[in-house]
N, C-alpha and C positions, 0 to 999 in steps of 0.2 A: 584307931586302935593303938594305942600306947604300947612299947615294947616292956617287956617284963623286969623285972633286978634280977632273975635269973642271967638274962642274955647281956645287961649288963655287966654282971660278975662274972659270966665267958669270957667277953671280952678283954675284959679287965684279966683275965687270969692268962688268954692271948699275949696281952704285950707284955705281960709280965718274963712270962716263957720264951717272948722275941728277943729280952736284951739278951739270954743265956744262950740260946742256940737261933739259929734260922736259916734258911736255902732256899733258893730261887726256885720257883717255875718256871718254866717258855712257855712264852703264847703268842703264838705269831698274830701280824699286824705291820703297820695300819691296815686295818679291815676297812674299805668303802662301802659305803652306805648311800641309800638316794630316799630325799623324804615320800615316806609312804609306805616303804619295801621294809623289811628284815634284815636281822644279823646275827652270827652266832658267836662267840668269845668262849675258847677251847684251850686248855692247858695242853701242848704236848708231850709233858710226861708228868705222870703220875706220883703220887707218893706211894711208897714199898712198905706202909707200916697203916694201921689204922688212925681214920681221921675223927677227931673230938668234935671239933665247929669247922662251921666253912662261911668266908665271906665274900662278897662284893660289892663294892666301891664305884660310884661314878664322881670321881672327885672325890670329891669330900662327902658325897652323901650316901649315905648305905642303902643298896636295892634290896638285898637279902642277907639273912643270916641265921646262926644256928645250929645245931647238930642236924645229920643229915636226915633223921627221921622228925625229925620238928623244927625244919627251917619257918622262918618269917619274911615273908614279902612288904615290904612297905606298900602304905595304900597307893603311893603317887605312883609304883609299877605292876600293882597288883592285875591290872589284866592287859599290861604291856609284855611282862617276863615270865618263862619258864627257866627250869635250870633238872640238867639230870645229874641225875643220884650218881651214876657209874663214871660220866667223863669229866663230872663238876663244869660241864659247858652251860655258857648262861645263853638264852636266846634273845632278843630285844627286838620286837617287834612294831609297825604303825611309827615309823622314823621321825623324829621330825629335826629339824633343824637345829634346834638345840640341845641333843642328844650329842653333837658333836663332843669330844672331848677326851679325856683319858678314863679307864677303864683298869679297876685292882683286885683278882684275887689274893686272900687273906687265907690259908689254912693254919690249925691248928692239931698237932698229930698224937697219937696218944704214948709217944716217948720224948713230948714235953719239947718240940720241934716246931718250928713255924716257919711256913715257904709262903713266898711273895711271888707273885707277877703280873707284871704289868701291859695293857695293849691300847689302840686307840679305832675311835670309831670317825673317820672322814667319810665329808659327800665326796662323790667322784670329779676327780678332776676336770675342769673346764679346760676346751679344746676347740682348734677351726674355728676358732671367733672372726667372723667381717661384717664389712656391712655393703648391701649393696646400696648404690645413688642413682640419679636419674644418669641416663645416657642421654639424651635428646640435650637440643641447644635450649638456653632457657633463657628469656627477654622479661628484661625488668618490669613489672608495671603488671608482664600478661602471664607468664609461667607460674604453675606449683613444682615442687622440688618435693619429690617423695624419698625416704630411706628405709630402710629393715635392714634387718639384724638377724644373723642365727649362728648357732656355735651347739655343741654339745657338750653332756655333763648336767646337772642338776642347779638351774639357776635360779637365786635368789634374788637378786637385783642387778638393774641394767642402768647404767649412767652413760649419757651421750654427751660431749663434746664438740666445741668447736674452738678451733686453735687451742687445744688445752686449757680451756677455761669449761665449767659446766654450762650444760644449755639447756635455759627454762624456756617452760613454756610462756606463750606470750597471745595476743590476739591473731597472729599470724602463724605461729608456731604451737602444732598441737602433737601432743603425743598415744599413741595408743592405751590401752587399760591396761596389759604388760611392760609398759616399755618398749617395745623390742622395733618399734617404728615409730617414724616423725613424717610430720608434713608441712610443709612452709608454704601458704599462698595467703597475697601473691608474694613472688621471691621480690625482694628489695638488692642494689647491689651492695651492700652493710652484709648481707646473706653469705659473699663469697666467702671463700674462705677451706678450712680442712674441718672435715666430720668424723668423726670415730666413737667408738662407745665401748664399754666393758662391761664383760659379764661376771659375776663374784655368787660365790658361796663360801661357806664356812671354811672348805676345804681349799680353795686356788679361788684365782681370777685371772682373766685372761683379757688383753685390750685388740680391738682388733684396730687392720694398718687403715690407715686415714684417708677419706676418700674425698676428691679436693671440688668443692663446688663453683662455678665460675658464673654470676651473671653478665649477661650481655646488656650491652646498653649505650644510648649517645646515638648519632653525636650531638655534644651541644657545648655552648662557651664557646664557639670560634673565634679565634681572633686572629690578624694580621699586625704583626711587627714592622715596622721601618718609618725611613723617611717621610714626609710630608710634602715636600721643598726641596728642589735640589737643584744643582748649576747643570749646565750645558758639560756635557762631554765627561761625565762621572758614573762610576759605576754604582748601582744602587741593588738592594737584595729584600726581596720581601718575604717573610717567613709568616707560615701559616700554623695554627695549632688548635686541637682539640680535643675535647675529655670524652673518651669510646671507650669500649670496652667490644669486640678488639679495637688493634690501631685503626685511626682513621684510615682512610687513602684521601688522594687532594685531587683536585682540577683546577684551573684557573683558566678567567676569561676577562677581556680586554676591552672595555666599551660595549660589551654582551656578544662580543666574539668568541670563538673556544682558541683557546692558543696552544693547547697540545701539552703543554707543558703538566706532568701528572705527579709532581713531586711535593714536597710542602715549603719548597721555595722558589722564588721568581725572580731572576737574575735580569738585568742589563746590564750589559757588558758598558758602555756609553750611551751616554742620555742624548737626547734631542728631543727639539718642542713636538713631533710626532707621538711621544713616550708618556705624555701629560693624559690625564683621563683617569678613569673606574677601573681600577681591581679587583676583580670578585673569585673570593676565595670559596669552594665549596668540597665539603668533608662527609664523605660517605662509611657508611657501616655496613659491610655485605652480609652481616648474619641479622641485625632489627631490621635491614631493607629502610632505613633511614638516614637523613641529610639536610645539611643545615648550611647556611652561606654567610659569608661576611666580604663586607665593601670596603676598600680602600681606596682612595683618592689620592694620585700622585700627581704633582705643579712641577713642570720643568721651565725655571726661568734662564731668563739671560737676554742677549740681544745678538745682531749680525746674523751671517751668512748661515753656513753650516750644512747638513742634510734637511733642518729644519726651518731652511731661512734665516740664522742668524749666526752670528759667530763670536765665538767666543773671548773673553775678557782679553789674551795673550794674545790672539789675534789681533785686535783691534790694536792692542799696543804696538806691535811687528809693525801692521800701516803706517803708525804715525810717525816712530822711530825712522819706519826706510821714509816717507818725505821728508822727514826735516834733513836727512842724509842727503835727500836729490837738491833741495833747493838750495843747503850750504853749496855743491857741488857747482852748480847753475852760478852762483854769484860768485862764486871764486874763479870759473873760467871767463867771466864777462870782465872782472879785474883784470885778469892774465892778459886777455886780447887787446883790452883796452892802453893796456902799460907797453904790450910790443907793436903798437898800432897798426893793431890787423884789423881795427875796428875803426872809420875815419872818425876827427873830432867834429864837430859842428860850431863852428865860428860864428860870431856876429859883426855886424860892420857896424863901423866908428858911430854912424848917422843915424842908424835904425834896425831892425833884426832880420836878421838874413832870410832870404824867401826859399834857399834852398842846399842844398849839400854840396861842398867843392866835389870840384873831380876828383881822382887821384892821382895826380901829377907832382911830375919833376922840377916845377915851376911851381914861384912863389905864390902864397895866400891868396886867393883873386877875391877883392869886395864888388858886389851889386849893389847899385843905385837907381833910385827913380828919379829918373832925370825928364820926366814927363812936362816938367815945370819950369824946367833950365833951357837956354841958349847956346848953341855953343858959337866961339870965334877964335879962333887960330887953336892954341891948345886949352884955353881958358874957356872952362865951362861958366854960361851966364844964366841969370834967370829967365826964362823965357815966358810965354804968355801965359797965365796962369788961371786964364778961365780955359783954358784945352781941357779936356775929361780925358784925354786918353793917356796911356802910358806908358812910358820907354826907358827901357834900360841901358846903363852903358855900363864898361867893366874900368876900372877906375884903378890904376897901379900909383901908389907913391914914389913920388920922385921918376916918374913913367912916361911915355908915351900911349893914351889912349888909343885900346884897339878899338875893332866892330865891335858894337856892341849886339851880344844873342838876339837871337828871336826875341821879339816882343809877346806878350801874352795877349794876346786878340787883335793886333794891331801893329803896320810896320811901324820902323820909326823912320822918321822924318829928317830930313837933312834941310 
C-alpha cells in the first residue's frame, strides 16, 4: 500500500510549519528491550492545543502517520505497532534485534506548531559474564579440557578466546551450537594457555576474566651437561635438565647405585680414579606419574698415588725436585769429608795396587808388597824361589828399616 499525496502534502506542510515555530517533547529512555518481548515509547507531556498529524520515526523510516482519526501504518509494522489516540504512546512489539536504535515523535498542532522528541529502544545490558574451565589436573596425550560460559542480559553472540587472539574450531577443538561452551580432546600442550570469551548484543558486551589452562606433560629431552675427561684432584659439576610441565625433580645414580643426591646437579668436590664410571640422571613428573633417564660417563685420568692409587702431576714433580735436592746434598758432603779427610784416601803402591786400606796413623804412607817371590839378606830384599805358590807380605818404608811384615793371607811367612 502506497501512502497517499495527501499524507505527503502533511508532511510537507509539517516542515514547512517547523522552520517557523517548534518545541520539544520528553520521552523518557533508553527504554530496554529483549528480543521477543515488547516496548512502549510515551511522550511525557502533552500538547495544550489540538494536534493536525502525528508521526513516528525509526530512523529514517516512518512507522506511522497522519491525522489522528486516519493514521497509516506502514506494511513492515503493520502487526508489530499499535499507537493510542490520547497518550500518542507507540507500542512495538515481537523485538527483534534490529529494532535496536533511535526512536522520533513528529507532531504537528493546529496553531501551526511542531514538537519533536526523541528516545531509544536497547537490548538489556550484559552482565556476570565468566567462564567456568576444568578444575582436575589435565595430561597431555589423555585429558579433554571442557569450558562454558554464562552471564545475563539478552545475548547475541559469544566469541571465545585464547590469549587474546580468537579461537576456531579445529579437529580437536569443538564448540557448542550456541557458542557458550568448548571442548578440547585430547588437550595438546599448544592448549595451555588463557580462555575467555564475550558476550555482545546491540545494546553492551561484556568479556569475562580469563581462565588459565595448564597442561601437564614430560618428562622428556633429558640431558646431562659436563665434563667428559677430567684430571685427578678437580672439581667437576654435572647438571641435569628437562622439558615438564611441572618442573621435573632429579635423582642421580652412580654405577646403578642411588647416591641420595635429589637435585639437578652432581657436584665433586675433587676427583679420583674411584669417581670414573656411569651417571644416570633421572627426571620425574609427580602429576603424569612419569620418567625418563639419561647416562653420563665420566673418565678420571692421571697417574700415581692419591685416594685412587695415583697421584697427581704436582706431586710427582715435588718427588723429583726433593731428590735431585738429596742427592746434590749427598755429593756435596762426600766433597766436604773428603777435602777435610775425615774420609781416608786409598793409595797405590809404586809396584802394583794396593790390597788394602792404610790405617789411620800418625806415621808415614805404609806400601805392601808381595814378596812371596823374593829373598831376603841383610836389609836387601832378593828374589827368591819363584816356583813357591804361596804368599807373603812385607811392609816396605823408603829409605827405612823393614818391619814384620802382617799376617799373611793363608800362610805364614817364612824366614
Amino acid at each position: 500500500m502506497m501512502i497517499s499525496r495527501g499524507l505527503y502534502g502533511t508532511l510537507w506542510i509539517l516542515s514547512c510549519f517547523g522552520l517557523f515555530l517548534s518545541e520539544d517533547l520528553q520521552i523518557s529512555g533508553p527504554t530496554n528491550g529483549a528480543v521477543g518481548g515488547s516496548v512502549v515509547f510515551a511522550p511525557d507531556n502533552l500538547p495544550n492545543t489540538s494536534i493536525i498529524t502525528v508521526q513516528w520515526h525509526f530512523g529514517s523510516t516512518v512507522i506511522l502517520t497522519g491525522p489522528l482519526d486516519s493514521l497509516i501504518i506502514v506494511p513492515a509494522y503493520r502487526d508489530r505497532v499499535s499507537f493510542d489516540r490520547n497518550t500518542f504512546a507507540l507500542e512495538l512489539w515481537n523485538l527483534r534485534l534490529e529494532d535496536s536504535g533511535i526512536y522520533r515523535l513528529t507532531v504537528l498542532t493546529s496553531a501551526g506548531g511542531q514538537l519533536t522528541g526523541e528516545t531509544s529502544l536497547v537490548f538489556e545490558n550484559i552482565t556476570n559474564v565468566r567462564v567456568i574451565g576444568p578444575e582436575e589436573s589435565l595430561i597431555e596425550a589423555e585429558s579433554s579440557a571442557n569450558f562454558s560460559s554464562e552471564g545475563t542480559g539478552i545475548i547475541t553472540s559469544v566469541q571465545w578466546m585464547k590469549d587474546n587472539r580468537p579461537l576456531s574450531p579445529s579437529n580437536s577443538i569443538i564448540f557448542s551450537s550456541d557458542h557458550r561452551s568448548v571442548s578440547i580432546s585430547p588437550v595438546q600442550r599448544s592448549d595451555s594457555g588463557e580462555y575467555q570469551c564475550t558476550y555482545r548484543n546491540p545494546a553492551s558486551s561484556q568479556t569475562a576474566k580469563p581462565v588459565r589452562l595448564i597442561i601437564n606433560y614430560g618428562p622428556e629431552d633429558v640431558s646431562v651437561k659436563g665434563e667428559d675427561v677430567v684430571d685427578l684432584g678437580v672439581r667437576v659439576s654435572l647438571s641435569c635438565s628437562a622439558n615438564s610441565e611441572p618442573a621435573a625433580s632429579f635423582s642421580w645414580k652412580f654405577n646403578e647405585t642411588d647416591t641420595n643426591v635429589t637435585t639437578d646437579t652432581f657436584t665433586i668436590n675433587e676427583t679420583d680414579f674411584t669417581h670414573s664410571g656411569d651417571y644416570i640422571c633421572t627426571a620425574s613428573n609427580n602429576v603424569t606419574k612419569r620418567n625418563a633417564s639419561h647416562k653420563h660417563t665420566l673418565t678420571v685420568k692421571g697417574g700415581g698415588g692419591g685416594r685412587g692409587g695415583g697421584l697427581s702431576s704436582g706431586a710427582i714433580a715435588g718427588i723429583v725436585i726433593g731428590v735431585l735436592v738429596a742427592v746434590a746434598g749427598i755429593c756435596g758432603l762426600t766433597v766436604y769429608l773428603t777435602k777435610t779427610k775425615k774420609i781416608p784416601k786409598i793409595n797405590l803402591g809404586q809396584h802394583g795396587p794396593a790390597r788394602g786400606a792404610a790405617q789411620s796413623r800418625q806415621e808415614p804412607d805404609l806400601n805392601y808388597a808381595d814378596i812371596s817371590h823374593f829373598q831376603k839378606a841383610g836389609e836387601r830384599v832378593n828374589l827368591g824361589n819363584t816356583s813357591e805358590s804361596s804368599t807373603e807380605y812385607a811392609e816396605v818404608k823408603p829409605g827405612g828399616k823393614s818391619r814384620a811384615p802382617p799376617p799373611p793371607y793363608g800362610h805364614q811367612v817364612r824366614t
